[in-house]
N, C-alpha and C positions, 0 to 999 in steps of 0.2 A: 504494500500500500504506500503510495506518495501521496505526501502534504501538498499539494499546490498556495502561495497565498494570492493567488486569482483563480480568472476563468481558464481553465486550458485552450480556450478556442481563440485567445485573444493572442494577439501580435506583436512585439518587436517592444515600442517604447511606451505600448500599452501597460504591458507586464509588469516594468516596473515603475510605471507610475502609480497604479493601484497599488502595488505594495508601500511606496513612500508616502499615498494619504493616509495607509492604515496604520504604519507608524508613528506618523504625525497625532493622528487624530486618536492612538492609545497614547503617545507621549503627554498630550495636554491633561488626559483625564490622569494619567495615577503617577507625574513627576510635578513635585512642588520643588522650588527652588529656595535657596538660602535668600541673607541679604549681598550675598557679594560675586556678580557670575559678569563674565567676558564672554564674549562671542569668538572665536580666533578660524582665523582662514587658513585652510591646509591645500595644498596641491598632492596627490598621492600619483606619485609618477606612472605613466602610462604615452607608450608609443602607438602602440595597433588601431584598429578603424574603431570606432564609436564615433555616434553624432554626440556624446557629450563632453568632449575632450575639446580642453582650454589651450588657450598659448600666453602665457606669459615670458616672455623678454627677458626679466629681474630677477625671477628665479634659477635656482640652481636646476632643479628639476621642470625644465620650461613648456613639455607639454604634460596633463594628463587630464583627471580628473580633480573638479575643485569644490573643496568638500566643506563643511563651516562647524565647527564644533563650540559646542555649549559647553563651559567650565565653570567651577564653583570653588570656593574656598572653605 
């Protein structure tokens, strides 16, 4: 038996968009935050085809995926 977290019928950048509302939208309901959180921007390196590969210039790691992480103290 496989878990799918979609439809199996669905396509490409469907798949995981559904998966990224259903995280979101469990993140809001059972993550309470402190009083002291940063947002901080990652690049996690990546050469191959994807439509969601970035290019930055300034970085060391210049092309991949750009990812944004919630931190707390």
């Amino acid at each position: 038996m496989l878990l799918h977290p979609c439809d199996v019928k669905d396509k490409g950048a469907d798949k995981f968009n559904k998966l990224i509302e259903k995280v979101m939208k469990n993140c809001a309901r059972y993550y309470y935050t402190s009083s002291y959180i940063i947002i901080d921007e990652r690049i996690i390196s990546f050469r191959g085809k994807q439509e969601y590969i970035i290019y930055n210039a300034q970085q060391p790691s210049k092309y991949g995926f750009c990812s944004y992480i919630l931190t707390e103290s």
